[in-house]
MDAnalysis code that builds the backbone (N, CA, C; Angstrom):
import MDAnalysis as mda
import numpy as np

u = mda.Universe.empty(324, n_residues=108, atom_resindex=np.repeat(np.arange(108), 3), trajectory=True)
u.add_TopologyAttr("name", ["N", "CA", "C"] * 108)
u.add_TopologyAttr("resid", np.arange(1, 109))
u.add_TopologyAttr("resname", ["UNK", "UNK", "UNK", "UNK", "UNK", "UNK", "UNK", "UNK", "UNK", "UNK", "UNK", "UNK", "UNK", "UNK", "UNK", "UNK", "UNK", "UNK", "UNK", "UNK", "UNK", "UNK", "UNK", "UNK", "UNK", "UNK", "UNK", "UNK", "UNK", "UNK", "UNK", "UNK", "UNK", "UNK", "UNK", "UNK", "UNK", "UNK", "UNK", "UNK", "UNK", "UNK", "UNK", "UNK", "UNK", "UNK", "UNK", "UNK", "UNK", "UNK", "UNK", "UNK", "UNK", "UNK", "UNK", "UNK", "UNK", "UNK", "UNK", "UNK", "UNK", "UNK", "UNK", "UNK", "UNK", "UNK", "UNK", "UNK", "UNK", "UNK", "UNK", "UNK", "UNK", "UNK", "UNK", "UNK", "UNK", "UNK", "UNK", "UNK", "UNK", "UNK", "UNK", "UNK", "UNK", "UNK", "UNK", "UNK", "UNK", "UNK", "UNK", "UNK", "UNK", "UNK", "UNK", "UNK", "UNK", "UNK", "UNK", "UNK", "UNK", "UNK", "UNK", "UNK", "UNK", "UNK", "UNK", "UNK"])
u.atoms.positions = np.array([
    [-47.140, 28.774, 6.975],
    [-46.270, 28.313, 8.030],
    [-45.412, 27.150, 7.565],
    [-46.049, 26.072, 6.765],
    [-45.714, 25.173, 6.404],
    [-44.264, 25.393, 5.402],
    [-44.962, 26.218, 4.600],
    [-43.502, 27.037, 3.549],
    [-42.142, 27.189, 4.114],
    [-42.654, 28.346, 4.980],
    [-41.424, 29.376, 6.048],
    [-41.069, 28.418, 6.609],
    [-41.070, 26.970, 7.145],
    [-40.234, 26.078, 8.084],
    [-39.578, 25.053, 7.142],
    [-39.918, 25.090, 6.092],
    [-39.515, 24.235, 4.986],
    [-38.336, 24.865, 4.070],
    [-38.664, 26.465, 4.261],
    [-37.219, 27.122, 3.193],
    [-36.310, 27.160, 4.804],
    [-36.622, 27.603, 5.750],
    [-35.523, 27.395, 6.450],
    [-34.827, 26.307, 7.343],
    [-35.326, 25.061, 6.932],
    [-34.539, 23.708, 7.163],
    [-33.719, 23.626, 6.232],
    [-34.254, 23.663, 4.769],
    [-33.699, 23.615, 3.114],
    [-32.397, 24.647, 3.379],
    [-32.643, 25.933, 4.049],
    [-31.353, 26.979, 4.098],
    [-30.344, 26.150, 5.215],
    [-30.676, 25.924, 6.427],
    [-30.344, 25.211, 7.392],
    [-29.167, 23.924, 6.899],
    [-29.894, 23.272, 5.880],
    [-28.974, 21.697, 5.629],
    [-27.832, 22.553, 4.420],
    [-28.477, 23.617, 3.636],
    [-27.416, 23.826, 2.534],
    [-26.153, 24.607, 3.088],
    [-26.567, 25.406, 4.313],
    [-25.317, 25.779, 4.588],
    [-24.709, 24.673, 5.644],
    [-24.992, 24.040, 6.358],
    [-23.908, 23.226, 6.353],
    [-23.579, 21.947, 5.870],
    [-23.984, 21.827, 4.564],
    [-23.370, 20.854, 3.887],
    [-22.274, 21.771, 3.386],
    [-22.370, 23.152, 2.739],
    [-21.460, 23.940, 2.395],
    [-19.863, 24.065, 3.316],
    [-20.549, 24.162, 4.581],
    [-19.674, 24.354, 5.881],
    [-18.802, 23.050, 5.739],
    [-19.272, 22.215, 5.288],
    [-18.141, 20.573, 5.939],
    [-18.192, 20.279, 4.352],
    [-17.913, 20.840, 3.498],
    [-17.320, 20.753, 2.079],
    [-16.324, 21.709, 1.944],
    [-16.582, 22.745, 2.759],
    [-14.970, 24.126, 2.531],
    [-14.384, 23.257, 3.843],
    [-14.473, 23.096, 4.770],
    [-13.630, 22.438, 6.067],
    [-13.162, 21.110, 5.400],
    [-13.723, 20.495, 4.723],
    [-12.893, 19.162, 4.720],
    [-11.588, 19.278, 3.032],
    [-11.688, 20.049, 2.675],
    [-10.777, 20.935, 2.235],
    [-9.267, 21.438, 2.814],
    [-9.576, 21.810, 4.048],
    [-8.653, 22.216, 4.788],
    [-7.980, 21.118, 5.023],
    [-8.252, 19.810, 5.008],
    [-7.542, 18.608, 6.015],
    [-6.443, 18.509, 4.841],
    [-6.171, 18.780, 3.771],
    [-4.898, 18.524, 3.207],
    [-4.028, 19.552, 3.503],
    [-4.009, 20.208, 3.720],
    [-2.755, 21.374, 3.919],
    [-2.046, 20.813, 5.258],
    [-0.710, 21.234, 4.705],
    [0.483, 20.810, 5.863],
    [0.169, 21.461, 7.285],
    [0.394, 21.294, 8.523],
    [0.876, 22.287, 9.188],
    [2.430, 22.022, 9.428],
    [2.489, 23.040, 9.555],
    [4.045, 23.833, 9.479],
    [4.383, 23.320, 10.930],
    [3.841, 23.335, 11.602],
    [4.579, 23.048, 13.381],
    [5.178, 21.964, 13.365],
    [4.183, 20.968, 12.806],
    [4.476, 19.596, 12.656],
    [5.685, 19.146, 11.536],
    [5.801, 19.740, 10.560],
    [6.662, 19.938, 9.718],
    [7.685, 20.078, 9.706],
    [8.331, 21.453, 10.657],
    [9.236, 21.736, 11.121],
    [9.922, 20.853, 12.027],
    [9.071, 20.332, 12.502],
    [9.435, 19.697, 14.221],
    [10.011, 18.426, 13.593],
    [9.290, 17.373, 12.562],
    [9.719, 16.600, 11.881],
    [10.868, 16.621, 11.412],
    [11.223, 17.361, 10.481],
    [11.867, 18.304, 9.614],
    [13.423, 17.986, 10.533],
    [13.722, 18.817, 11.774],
    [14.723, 18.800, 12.819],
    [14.845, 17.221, 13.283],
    [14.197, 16.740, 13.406],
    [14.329, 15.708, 13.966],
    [15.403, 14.435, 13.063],
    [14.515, 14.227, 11.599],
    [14.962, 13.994, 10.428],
    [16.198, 14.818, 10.535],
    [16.929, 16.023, 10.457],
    [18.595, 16.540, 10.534],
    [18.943, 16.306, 11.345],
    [18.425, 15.849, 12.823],
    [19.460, 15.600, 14.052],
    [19.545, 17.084, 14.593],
    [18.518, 17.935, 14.480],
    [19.015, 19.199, 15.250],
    [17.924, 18.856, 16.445],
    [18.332, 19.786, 17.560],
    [17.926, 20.033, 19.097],
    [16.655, 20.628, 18.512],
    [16.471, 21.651, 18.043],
    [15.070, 22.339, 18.333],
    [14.699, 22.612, 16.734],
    [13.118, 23.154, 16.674],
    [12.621, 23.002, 14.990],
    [13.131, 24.804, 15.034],
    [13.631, 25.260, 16.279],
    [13.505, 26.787, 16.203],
    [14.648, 27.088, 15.051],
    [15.634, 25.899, 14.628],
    [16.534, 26.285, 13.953],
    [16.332, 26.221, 12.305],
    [14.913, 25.788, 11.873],
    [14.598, 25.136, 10.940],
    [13.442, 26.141, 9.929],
    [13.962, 26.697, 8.549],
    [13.074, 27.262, 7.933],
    [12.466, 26.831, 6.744],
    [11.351, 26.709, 6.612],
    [10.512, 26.022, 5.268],
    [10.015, 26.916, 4.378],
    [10.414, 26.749, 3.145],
    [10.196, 27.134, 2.252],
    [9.556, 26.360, 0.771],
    [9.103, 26.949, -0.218],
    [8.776, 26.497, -1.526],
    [8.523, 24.981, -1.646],
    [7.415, 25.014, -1.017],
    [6.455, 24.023, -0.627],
    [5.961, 23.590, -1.905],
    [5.824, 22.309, -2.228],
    [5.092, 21.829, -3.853],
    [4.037, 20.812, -3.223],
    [3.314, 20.435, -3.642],
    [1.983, 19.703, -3.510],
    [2.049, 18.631, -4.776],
    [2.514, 17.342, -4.714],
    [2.239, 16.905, -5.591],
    [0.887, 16.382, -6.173],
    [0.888, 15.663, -7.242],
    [-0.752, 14.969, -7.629],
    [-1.256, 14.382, -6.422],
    [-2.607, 14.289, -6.786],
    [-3.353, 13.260, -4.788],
    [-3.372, 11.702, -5.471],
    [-3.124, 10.598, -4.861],
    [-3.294, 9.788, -5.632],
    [-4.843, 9.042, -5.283],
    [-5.634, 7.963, -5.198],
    [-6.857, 7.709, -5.012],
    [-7.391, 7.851, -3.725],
    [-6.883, 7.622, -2.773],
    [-7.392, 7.745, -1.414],
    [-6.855, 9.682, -1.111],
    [-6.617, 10.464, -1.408],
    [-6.363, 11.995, -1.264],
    [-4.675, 11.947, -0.639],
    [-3.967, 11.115, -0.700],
    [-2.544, 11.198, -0.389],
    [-1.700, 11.769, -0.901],
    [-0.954, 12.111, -0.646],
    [0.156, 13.292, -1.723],
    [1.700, 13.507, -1.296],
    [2.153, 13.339, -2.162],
    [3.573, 13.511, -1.914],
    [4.472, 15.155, -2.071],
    [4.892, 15.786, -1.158],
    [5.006, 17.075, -0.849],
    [6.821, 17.323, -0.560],
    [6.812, 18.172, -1.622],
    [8.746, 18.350, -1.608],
    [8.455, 20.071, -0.606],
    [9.539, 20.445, -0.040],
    [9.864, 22.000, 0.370],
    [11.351, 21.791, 0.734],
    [11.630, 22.895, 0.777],
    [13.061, 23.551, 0.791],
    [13.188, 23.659, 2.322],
    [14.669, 23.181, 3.105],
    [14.606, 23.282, 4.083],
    [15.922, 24.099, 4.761],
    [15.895, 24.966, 5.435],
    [17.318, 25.733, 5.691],
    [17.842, 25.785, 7.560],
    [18.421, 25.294, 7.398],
    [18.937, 25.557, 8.916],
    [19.777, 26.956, 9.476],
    [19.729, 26.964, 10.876],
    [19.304, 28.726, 11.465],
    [21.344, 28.502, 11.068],
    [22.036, 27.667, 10.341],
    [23.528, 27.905, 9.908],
    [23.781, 27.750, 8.753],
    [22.356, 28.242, 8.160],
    [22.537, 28.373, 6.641],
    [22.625, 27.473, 5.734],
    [22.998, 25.926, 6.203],
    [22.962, 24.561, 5.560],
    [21.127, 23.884, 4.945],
    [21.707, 24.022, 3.756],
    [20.010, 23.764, 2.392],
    [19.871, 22.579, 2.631],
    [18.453, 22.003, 2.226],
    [17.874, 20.699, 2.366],
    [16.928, 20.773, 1.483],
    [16.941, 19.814, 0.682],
    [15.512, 19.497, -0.102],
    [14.739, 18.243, 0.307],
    [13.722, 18.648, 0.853],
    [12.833, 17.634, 1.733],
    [12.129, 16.959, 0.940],
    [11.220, 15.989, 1.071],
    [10.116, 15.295, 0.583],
    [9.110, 14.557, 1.648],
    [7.843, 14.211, 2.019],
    [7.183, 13.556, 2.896],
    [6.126, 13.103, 1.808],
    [5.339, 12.075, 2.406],
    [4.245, 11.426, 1.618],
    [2.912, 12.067, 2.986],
    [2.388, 12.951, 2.875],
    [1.168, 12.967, 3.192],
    [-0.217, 12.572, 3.385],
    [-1.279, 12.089, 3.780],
    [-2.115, 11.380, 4.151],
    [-3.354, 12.015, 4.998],
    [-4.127, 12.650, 4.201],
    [-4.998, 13.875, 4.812],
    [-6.050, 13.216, 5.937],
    [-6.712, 13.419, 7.097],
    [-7.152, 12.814, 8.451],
    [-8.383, 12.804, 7.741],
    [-8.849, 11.589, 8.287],
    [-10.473, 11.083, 8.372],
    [-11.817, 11.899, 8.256],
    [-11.524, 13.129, 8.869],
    [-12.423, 14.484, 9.375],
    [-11.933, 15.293, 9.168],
    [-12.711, 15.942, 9.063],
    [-12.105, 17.329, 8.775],
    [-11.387, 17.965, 9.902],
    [-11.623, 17.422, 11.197],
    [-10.894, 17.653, 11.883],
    [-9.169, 17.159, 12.728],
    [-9.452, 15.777, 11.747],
    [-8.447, 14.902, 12.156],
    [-6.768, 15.816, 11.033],
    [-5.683, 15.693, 11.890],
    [-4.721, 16.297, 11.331],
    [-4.209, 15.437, 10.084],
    [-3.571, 15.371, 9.407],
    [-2.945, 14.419, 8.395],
    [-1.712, 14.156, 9.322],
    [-1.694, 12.920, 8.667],
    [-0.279, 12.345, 9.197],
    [0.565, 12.006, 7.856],
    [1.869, 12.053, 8.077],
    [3.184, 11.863, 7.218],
    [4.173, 10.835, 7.348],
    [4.324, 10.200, 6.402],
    [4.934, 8.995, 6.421],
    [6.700, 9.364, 5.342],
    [7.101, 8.828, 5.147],
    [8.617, 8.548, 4.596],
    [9.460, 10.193, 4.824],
    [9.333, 11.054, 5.452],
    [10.259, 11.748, 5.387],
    [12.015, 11.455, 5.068],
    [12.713, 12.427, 4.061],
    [13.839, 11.975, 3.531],
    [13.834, 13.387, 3.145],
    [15.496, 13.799, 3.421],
    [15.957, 15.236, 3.501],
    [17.488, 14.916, 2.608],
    [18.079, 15.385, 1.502],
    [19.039, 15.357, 1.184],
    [19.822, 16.867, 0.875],
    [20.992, 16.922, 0.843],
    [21.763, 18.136, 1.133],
    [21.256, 18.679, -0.305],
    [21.662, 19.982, -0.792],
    [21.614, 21.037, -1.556],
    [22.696, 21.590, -1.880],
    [23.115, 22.207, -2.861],
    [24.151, 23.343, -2.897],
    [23.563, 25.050, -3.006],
])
């Protein structure tokens, strides 16, 4: 009895230490809603509906997991943007990242 309650606490803690090591993983990736919405705001357009993201780069993380992130930005009139934001992945795995210096310059 003693065994059988002992391998399945031992199974119990390994999968979710596993569980909140792949989830806290996730807290660096962009979301796109937020991105976009930024994104428009930074061009002076009305809505992010006009706004398409593309070729997304991830730069190095620097010591605290922060990262500086370029993508391609196109408006619904065809006018290019090459973006940049400094990223800052959330506390938890559940907390969103937040973005600091956004800066958008034209393209040809």
């Amino acid at each position: 009895m003693k065994q059988t309650s002992h391998c399945t606490v031992r199974t119990v803690l390994g999968v979710t230490v596993a569980a909140l090591v792949l989830a806290a993983c996730g807290t660096t990736q962009m979301n796109m809603v937020d991105v976009q919405t930024s994104t428009a705001k930074t061009l002076g357009l009305a809505s992010s509906d006009e706004i398409t993201i593309a070729n997304v780069q991830y730069g190095k993380k620097d010591g605290l997991g922060g990262q500086k992130v370029s993508y391609d930005a196109t408006t619904g009139k065809g006018r290019r943007f090459g973006c940049t934001v400094f990223m800052i992945p959330g506390l938890t795995p559940i907390d969103r990242p937040t973005y600091n210096n956004w800066e958008c310059h034209p393209q040809r």
